[in-house]
N, CA, C and O atoms as a GROMACS GRO file, in nm:
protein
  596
    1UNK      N    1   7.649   5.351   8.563
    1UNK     CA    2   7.645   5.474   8.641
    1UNK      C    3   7.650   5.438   8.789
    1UNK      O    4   7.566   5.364   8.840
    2UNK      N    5   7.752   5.491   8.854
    2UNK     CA    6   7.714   5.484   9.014
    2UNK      C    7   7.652   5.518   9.078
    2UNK      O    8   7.611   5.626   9.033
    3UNK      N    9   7.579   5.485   9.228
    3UNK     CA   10   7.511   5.571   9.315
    3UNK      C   11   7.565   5.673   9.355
    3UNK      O   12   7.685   5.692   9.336
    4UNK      N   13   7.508   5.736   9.402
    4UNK     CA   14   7.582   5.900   9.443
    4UNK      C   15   7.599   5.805   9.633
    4UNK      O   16   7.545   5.705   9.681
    5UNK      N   17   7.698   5.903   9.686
    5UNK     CA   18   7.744   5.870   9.802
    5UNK      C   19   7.662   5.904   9.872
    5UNK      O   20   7.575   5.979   9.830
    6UNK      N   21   7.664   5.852  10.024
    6UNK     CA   22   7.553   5.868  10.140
    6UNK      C   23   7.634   5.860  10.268
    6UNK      O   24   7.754   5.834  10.277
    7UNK      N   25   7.582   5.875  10.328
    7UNK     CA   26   7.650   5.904  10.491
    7UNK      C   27   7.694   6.045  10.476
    7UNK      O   28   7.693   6.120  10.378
    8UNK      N   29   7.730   6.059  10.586
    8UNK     CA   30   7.791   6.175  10.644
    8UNK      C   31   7.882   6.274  10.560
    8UNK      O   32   8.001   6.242  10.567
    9UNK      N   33   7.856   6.384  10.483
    9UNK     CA   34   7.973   6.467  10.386
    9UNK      C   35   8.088   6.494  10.446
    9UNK      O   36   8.098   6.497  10.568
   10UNK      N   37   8.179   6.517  10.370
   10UNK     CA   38   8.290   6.586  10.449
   10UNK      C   39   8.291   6.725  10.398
   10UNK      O   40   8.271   6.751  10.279
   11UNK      N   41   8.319   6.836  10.508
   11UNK     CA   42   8.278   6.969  10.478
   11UNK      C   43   8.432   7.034  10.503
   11UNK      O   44   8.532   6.992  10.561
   12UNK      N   45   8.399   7.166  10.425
   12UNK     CA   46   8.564   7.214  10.437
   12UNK      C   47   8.491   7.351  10.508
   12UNK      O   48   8.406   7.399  10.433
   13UNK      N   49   8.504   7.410  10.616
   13UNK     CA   50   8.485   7.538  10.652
   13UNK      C   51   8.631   7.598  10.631
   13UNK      O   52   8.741   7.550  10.659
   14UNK      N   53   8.596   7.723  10.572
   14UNK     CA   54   8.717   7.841  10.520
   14UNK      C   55   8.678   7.953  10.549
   14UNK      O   56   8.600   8.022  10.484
   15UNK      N   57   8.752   7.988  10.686
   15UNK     CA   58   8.773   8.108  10.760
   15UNK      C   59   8.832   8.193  10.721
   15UNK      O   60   8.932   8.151  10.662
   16UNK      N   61   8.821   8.337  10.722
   16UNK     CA   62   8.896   8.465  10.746
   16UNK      C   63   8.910   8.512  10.848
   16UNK      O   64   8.818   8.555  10.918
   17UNK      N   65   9.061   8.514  10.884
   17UNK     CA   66   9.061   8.555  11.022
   17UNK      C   67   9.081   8.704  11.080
   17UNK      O   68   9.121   8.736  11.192
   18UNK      N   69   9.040   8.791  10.964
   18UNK     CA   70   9.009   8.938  10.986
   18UNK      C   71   8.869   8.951  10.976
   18UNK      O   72   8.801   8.914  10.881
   19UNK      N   73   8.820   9.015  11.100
   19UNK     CA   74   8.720   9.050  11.212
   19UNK      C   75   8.714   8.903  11.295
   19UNK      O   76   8.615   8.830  11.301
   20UNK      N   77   8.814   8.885  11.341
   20UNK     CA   78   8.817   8.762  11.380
   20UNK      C   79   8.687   8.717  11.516
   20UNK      O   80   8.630   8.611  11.542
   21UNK      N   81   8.683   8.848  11.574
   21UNK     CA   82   8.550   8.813  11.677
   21UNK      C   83   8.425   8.769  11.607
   21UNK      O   84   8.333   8.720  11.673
   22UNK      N   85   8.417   8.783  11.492
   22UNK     CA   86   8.292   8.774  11.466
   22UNK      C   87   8.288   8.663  11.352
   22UNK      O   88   8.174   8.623  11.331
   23UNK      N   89   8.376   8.612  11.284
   23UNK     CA   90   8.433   8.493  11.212
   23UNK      C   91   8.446   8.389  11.298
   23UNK      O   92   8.391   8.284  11.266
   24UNK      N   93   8.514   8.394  11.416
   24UNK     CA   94   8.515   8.223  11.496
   24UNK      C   95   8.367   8.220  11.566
   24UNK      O   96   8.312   8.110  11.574
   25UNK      N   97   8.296   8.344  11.622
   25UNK     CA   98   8.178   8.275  11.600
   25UNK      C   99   8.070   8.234  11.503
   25UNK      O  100   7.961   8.180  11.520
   26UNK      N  101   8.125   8.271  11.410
   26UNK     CA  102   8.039   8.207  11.266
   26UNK      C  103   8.092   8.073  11.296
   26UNK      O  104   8.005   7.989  11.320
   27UNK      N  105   8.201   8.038  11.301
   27UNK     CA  106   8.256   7.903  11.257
   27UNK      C  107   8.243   7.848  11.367
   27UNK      O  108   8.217   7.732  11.336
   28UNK      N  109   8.244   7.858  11.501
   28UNK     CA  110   8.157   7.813  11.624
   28UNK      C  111   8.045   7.762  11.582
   28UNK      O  112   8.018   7.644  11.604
   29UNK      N  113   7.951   7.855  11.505
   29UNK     CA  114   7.771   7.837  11.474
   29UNK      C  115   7.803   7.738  11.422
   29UNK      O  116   7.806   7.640  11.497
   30UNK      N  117   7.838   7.718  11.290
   30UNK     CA  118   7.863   7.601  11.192
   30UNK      C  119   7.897   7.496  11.205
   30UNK      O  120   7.849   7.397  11.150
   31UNK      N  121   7.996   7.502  11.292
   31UNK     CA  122   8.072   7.352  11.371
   31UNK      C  123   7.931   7.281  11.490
   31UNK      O  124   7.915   7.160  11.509
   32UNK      N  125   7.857   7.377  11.547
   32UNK     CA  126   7.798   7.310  11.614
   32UNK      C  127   7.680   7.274  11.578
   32UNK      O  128   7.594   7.208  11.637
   33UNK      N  129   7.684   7.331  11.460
   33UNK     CA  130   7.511   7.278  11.399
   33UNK      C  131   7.552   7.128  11.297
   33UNK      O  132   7.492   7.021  11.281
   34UNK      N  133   7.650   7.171  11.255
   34UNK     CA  134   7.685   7.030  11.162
   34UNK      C  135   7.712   6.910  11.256
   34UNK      O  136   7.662   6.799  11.236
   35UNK      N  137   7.793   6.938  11.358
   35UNK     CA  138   7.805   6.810  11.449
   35UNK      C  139   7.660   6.772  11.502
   35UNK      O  140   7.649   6.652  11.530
   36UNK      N  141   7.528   6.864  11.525
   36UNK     CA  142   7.364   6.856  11.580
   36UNK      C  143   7.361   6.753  11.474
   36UNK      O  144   7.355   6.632  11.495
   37UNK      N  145   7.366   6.831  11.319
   37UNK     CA  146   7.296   6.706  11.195
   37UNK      C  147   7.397   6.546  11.177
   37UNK      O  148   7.370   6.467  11.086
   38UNK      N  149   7.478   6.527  11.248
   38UNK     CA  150   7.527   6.465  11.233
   38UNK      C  151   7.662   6.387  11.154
   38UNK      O  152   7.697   6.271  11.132
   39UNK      N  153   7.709   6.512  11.131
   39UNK     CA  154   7.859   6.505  11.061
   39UNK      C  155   7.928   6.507  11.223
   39UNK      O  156   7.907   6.569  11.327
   40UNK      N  157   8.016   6.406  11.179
   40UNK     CA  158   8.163   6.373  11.280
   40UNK      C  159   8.247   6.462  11.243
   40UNK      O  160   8.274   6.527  11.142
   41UNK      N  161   8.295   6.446  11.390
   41UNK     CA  162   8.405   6.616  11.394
   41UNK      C  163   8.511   6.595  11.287
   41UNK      O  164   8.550   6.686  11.214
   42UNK      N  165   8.553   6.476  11.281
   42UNK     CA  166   8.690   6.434  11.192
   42UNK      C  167   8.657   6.438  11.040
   42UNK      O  168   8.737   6.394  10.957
   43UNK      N  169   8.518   6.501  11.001
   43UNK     CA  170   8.490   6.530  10.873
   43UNK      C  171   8.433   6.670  10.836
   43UNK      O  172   8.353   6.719  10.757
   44UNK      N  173   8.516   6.707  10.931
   44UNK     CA  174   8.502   6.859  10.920
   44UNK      C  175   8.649   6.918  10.885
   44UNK      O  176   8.735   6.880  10.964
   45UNK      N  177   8.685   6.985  10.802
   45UNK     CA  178   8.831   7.031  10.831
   45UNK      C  179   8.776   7.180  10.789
   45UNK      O  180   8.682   7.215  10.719
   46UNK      N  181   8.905   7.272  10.883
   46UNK     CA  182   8.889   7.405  10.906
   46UNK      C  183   8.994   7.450  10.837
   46UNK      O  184   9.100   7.416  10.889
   47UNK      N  185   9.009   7.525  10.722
   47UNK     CA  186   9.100   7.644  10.692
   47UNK      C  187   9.096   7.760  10.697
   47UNK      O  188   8.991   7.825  10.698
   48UNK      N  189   9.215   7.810  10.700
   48UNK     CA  190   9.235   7.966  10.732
   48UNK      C  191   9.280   8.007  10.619
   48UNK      O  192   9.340   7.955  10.525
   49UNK      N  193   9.212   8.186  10.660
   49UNK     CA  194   9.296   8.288  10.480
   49UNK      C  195   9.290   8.393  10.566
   49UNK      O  196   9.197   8.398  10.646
   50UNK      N  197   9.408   8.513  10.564
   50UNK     CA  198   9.389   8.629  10.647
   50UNK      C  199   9.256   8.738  10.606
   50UNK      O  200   9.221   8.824  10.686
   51UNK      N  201   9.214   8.727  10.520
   51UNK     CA  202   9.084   8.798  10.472
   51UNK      C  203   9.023   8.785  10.408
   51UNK      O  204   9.062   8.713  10.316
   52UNK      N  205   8.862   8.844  10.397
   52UNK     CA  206   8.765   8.795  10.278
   52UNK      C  207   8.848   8.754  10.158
   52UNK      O  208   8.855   8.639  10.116
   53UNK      N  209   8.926   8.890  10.092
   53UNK     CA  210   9.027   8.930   9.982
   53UNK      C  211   9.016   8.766   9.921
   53UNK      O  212   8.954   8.734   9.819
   54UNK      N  213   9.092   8.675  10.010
   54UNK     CA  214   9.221   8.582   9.976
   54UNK      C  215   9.095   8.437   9.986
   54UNK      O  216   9.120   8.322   9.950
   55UNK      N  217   8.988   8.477  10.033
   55UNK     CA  218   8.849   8.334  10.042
   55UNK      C  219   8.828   8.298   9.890
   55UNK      O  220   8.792   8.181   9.887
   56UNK      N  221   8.835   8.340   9.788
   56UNK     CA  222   8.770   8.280   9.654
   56UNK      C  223   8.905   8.203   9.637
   56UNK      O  224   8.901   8.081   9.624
   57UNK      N  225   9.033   8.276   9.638
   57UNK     CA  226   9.141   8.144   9.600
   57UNK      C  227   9.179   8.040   9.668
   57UNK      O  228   9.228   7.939   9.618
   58UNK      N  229   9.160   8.058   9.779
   58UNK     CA  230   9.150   7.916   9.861
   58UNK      C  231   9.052   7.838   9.853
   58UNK      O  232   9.066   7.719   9.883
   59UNK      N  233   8.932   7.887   9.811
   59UNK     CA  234   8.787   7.809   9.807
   59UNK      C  235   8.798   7.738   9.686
   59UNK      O  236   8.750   7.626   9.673
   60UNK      N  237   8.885   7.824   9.561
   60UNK     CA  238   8.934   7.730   9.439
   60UNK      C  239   9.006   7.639   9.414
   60UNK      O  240   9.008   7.560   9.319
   61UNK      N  241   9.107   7.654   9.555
   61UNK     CA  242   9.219   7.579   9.604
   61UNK      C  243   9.141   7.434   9.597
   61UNK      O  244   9.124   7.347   9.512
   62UNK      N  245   9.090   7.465   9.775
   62UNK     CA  246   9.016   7.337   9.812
   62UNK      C  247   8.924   7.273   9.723
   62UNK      O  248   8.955   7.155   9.705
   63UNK      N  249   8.811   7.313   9.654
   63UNK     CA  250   8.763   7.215   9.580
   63UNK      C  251   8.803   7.168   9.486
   63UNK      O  252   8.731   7.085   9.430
   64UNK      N  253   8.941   7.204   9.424
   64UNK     CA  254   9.048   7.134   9.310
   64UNK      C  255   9.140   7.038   9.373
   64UNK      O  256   9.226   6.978   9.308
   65UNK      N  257   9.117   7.021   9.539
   65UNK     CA  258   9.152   6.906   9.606
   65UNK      C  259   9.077   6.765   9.602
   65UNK      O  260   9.110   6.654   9.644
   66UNK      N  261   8.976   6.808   9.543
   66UNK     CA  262   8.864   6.666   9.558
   66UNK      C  263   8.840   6.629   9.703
   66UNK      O  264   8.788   6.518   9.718
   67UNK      N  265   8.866   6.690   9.799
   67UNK     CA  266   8.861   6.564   9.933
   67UNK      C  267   8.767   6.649  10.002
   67UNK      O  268   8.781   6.662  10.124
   68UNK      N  269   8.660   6.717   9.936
   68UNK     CA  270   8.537   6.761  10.030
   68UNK      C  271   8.418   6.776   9.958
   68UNK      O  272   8.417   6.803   9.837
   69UNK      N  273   8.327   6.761  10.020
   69UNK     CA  274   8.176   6.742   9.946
   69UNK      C  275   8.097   6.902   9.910
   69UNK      O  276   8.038   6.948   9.812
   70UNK      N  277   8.126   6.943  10.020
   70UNK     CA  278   8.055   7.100  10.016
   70UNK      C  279   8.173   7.195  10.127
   70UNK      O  280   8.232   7.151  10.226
   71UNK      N  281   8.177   7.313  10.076
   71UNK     CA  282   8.219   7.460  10.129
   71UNK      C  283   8.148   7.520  10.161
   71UNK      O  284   8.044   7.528  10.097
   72UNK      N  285   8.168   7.602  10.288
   72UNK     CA  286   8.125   7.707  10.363
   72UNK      C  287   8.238   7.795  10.380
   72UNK      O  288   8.347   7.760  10.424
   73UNK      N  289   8.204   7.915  10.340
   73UNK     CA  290   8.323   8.016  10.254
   73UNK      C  291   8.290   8.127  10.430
   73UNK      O  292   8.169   8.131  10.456
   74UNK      N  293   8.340   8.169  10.487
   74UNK     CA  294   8.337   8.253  10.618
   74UNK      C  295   8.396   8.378  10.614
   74UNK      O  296   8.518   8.370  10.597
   75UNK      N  297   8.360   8.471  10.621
   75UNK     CA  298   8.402   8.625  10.647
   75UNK      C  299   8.324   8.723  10.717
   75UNK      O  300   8.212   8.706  10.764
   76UNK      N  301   8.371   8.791  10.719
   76UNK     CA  302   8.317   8.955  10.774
   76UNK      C  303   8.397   9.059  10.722
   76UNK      O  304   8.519   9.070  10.724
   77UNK      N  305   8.262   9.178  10.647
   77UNK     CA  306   8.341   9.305  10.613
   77UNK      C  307   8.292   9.393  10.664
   77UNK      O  308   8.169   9.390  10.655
   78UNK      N  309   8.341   9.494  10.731
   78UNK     CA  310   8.264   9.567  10.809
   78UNK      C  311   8.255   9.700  10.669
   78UNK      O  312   8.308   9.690  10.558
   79UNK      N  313   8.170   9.818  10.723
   79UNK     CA  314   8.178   9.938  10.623
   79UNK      C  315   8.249  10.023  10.678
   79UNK      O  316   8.205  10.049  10.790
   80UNK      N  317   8.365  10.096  10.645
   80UNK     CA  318   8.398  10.210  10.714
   80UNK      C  319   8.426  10.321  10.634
   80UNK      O  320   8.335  10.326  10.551
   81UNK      N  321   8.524  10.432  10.611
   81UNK     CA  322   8.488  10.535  10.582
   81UNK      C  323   8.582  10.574  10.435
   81UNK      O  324   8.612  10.687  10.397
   82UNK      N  325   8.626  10.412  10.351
   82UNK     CA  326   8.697  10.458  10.251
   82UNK      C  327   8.585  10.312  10.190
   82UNK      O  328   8.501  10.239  10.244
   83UNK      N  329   8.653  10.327  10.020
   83UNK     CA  330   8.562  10.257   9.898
   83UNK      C  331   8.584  10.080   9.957
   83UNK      O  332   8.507   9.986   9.938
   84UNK      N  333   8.743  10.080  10.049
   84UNK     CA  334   8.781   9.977  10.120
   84UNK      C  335   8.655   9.865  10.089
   84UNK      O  336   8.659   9.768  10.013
   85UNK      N  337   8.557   9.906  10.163
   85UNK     CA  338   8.478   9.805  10.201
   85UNK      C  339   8.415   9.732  10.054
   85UNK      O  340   8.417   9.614  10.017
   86UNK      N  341   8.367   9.837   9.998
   86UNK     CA  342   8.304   9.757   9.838
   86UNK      C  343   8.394   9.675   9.744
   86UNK      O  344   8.361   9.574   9.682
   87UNK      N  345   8.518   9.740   9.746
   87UNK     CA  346   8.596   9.630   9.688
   87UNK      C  347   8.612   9.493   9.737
   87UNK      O  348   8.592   9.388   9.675
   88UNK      N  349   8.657   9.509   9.870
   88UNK     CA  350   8.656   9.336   9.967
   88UNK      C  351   8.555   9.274   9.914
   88UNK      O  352   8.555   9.185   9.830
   89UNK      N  353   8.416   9.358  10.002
   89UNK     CA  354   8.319   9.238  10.000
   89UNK      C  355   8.300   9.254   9.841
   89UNK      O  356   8.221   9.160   9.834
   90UNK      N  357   8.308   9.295   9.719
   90UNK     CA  358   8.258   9.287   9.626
   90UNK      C  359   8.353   9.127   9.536
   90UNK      O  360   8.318   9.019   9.489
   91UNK      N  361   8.449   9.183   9.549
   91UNK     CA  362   8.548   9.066   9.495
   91UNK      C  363   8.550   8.936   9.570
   91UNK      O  364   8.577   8.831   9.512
   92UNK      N  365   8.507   8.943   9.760
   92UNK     CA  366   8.519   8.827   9.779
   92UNK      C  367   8.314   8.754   9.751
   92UNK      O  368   8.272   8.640   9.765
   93UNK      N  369   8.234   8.890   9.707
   93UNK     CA  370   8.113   8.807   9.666
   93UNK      C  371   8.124   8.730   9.498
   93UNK      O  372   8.084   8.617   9.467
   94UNK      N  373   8.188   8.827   9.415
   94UNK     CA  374   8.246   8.841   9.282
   94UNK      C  375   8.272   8.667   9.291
   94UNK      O  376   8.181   8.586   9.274
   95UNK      N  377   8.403   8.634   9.320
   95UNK     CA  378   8.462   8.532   9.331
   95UNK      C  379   8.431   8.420   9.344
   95UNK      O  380   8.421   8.321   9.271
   96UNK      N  381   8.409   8.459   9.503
   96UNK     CA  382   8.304   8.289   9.577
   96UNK      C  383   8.173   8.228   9.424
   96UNK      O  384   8.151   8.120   9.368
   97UNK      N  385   8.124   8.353   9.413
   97UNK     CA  386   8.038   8.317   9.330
   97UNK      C  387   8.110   8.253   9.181
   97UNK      O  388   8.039   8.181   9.111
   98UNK      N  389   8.238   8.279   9.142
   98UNK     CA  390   8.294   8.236   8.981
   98UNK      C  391   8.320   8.079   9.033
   98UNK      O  392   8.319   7.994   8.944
   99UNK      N  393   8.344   8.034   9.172
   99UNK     CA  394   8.426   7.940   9.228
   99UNK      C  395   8.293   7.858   9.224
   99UNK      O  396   8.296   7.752   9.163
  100UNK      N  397   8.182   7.897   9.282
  100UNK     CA  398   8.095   7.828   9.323
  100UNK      C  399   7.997   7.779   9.189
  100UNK      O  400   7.925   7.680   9.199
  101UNK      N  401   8.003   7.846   9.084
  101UNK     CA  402   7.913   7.795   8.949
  101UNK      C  403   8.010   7.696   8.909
  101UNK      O  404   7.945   7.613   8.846
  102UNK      N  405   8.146   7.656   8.914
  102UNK     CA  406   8.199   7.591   8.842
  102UNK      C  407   8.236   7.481   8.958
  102UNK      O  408   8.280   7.383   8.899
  103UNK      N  409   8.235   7.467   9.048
  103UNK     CA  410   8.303   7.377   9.168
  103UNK      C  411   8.290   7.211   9.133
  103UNK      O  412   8.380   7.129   9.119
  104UNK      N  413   8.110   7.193   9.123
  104UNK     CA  414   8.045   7.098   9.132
  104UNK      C  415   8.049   7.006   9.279
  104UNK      O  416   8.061   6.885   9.299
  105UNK      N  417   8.036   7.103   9.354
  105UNK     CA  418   7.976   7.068   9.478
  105UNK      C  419   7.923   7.233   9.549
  105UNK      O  420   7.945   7.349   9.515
  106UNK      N  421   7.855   7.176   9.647
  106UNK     CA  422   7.816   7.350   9.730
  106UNK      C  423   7.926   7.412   9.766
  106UNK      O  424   8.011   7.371   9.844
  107UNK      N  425   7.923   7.509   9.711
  107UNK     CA  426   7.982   7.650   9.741
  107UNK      C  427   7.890   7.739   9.844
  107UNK      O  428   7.812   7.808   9.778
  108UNK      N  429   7.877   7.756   9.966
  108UNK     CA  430   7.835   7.876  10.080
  108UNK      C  431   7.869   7.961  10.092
  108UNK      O  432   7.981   7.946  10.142
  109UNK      N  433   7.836   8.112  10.073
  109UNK     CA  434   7.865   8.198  10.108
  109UNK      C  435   7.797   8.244  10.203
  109UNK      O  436   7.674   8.254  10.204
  110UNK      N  437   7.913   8.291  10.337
  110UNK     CA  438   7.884   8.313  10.449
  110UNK      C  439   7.982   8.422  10.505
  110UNK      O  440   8.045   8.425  10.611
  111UNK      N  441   7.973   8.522  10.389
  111UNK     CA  442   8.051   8.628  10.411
  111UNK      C  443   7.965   8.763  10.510
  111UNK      O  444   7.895   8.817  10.425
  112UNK      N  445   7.947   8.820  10.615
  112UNK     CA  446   7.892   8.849  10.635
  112UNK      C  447   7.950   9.035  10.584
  112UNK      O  448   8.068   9.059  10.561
  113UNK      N  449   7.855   9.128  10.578
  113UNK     CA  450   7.857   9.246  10.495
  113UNK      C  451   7.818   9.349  10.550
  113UNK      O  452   7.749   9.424  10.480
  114UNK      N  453   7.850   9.396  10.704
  114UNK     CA  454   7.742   9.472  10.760
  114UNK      C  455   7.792   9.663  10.784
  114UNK      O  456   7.898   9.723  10.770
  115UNK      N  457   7.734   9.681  10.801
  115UNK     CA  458   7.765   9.845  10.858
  115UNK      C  459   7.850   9.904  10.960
  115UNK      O  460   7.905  10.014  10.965
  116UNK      N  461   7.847   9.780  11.060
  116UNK     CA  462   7.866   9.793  11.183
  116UNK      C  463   7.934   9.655  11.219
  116UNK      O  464   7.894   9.543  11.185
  117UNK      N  465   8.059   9.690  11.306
  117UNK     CA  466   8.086   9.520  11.434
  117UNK      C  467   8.003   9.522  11.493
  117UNK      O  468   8.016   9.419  11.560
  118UNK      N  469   7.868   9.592  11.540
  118UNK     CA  470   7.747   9.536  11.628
  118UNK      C  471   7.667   9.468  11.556
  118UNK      O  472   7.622   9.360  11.592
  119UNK      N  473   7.635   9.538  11.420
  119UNK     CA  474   7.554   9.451  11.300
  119UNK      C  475   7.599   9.300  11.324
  119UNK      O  476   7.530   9.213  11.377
  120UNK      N  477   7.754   9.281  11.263
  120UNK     CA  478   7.827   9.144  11.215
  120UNK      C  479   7.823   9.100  11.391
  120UNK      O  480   7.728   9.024  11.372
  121UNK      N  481   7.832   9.096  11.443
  121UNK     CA  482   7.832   8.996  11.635
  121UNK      C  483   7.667   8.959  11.675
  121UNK      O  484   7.633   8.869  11.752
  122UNK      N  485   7.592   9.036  11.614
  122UNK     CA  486   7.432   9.043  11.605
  122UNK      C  487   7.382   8.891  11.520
  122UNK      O  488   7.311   8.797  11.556
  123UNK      N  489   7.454   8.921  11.398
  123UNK     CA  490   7.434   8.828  11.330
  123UNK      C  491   7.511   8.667  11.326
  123UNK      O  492   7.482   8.560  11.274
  124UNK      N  493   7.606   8.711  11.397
  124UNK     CA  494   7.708   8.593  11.424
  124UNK      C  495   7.674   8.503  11.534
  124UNK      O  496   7.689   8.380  11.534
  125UNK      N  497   7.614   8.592  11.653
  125UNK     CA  498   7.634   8.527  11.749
  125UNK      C  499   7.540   8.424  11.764
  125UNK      O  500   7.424   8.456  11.742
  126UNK      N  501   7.565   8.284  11.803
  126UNK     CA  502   7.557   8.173  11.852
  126UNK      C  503   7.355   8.130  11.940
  126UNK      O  504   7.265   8.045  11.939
  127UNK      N  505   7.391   8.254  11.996
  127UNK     CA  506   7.234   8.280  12.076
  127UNK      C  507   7.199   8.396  12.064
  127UNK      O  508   7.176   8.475  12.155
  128UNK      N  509   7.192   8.418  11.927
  128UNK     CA  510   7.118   8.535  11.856
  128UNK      C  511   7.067   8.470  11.730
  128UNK      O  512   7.006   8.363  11.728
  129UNK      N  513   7.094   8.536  11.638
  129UNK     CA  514   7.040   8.479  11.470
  129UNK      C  515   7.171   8.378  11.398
  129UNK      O  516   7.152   8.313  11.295
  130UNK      N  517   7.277   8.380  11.458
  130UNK     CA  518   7.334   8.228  11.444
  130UNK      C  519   7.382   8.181  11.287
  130UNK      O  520   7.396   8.072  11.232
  131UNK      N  521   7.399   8.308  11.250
  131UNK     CA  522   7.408   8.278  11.078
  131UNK      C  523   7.538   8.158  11.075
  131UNK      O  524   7.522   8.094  10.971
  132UNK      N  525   7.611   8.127  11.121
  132UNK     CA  526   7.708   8.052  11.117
  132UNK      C  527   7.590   7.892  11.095
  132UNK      O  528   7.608   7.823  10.995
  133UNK      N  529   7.490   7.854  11.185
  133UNK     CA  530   7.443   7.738  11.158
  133UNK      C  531   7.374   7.738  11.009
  133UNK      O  532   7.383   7.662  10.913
  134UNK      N  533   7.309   7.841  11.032
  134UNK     CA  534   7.262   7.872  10.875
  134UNK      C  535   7.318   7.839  10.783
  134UNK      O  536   7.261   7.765  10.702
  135UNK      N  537   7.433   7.876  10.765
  135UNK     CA  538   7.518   7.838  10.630
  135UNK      C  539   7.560   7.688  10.659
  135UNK      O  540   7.574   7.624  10.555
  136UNK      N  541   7.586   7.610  10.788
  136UNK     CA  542   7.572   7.496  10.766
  136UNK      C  543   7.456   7.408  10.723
  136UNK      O  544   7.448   7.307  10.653
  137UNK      N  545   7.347   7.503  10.808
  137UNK     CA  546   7.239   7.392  10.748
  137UNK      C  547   7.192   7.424  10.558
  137UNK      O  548   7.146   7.337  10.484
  138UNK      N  549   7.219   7.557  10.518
  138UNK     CA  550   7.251   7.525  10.338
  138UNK      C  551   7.345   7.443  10.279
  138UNK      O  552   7.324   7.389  10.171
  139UNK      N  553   7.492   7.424  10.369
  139UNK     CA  554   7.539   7.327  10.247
  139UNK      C  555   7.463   7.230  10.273
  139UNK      O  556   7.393   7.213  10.172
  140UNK      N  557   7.440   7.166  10.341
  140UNK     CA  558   7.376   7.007  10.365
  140UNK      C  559   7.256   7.034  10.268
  140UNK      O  560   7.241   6.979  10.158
  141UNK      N  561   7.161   7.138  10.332
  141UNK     CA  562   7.081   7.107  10.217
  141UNK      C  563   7.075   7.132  10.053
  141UNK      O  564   6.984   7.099   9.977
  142UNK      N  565   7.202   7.200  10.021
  142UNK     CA  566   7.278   7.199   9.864
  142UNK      C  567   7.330   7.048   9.853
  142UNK      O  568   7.321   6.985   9.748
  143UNK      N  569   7.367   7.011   9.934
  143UNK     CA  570   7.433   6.869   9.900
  143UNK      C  571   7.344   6.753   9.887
  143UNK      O  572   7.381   6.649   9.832
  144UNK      N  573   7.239   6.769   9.933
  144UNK     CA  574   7.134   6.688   9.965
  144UNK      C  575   7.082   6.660   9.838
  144UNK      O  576   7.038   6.548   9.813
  145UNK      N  577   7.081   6.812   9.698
  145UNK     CA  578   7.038   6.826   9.660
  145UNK      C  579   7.131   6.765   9.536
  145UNK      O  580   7.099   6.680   9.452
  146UNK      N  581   7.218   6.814   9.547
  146UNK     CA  582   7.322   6.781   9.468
  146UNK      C  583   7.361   6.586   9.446
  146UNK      O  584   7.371   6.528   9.338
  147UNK      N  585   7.372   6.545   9.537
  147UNK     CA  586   7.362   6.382   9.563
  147UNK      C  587   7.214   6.370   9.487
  147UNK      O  588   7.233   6.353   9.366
  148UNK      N  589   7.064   6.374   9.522
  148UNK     CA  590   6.982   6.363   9.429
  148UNK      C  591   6.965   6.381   9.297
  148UNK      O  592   6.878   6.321   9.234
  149UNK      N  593   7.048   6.468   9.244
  149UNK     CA  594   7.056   6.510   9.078
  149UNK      C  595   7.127   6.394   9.034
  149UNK      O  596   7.156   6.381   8.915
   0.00000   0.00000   0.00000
């Protein structure tokens, strides 16, 4: 049996770039908290999907690539005044989640779900509640966990 690996993970952040103000600062948060714990920038790679929608098949994509340790899945759905919103965020929670029981590495969901673009920039922003580091500092500590098993 081998040791499980050590050093530094390589992380895949997977963006949606609809509500994009409030998605690059998630992925701002994330990038700068993972480079704090000590992942190197060059083991970070960033992908793009134009919306929540399209995050579970790329997230299935990438970890059927083998070349990353843990995912951080990134979105924003705002609520507005058609069923619009429950389907998105439902299928891209639906999903992430079918992707993430079977992956065998961390799966993050860091879709954010709010009422409002003041809600999602509230929660995004950097020097506010910073959810973007948040979801970095869960994969690490999913992976942490995951390498121990």
């Amino acid at each position: 049996m081998s040791s499980p690996p050590s050093g530094p993970p390589w992380i895949a952040l997977l963006v949606s770039r609809f509500n994009s103000m409030v998605t690059e600062e998630l992925l701002a948060g994330a990038r700068r908290r993972l480079l704090a714990l000590g992942v190197p920038e060059y083991k970070i790679a960033v992908y793009r999907v134009p919306g929540a929608w399209e995050l579970p098949q790329a997230a299935e994509r990438i970890v059927h690539s083998r070349r990353h340790e843990a995912l951080i899945a990134i979105g924003c759905v705002v609520r507005g005044e058609t069923a619009h919103f429950d389907l998105v965020a439902g299928q891209a929670n639906d999903g992430l989640g079918q992707v993430a029981r079977s992956a065998g590495i961390p799966v993050v969901f860091g879709v954010l779900a709010t009422d409002s673009p003041e809600q999602a920039m509230e929660r995004a922003d950097t020097q506010g509640a910073d959810k973007g580091a948040e979801f970095a500092e869960a994969a690490l500590e999913m992976l942490a966990l995951y390498r121990s098993l």
